[in-house]
N, C-alpha and C positions, 0 to 999 in steps of 0.2 A: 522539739527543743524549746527552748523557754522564749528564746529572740522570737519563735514561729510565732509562740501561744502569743505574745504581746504583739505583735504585728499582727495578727489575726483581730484579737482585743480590738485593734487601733482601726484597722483598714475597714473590715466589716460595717461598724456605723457609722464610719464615712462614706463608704457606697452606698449604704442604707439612704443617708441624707442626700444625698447626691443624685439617686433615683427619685426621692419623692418629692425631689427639689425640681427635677426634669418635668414628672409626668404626674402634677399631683390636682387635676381635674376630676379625673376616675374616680377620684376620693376625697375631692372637697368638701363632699357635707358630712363625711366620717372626722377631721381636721377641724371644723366648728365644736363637736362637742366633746372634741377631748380637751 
């Protein structure tokens, strides 16, 4: 349904951010050069 597709849309790069906001060591010198 469409409510999904946009909750999806919406949730997914808020976990994203939310993860990399948690555990973003692992991947500190990837984050300098973007």
């Amino acid at each position: 349904t469409l409510g999904g597709t946009v909750l999806t849309l919406v949730f997914l790069p808020a976990l994203y951010a939310l993860w990399f906001r948690i555990m973003p060591p692992a991947a500190g010198h990837r984050e300098e050069a973007a």
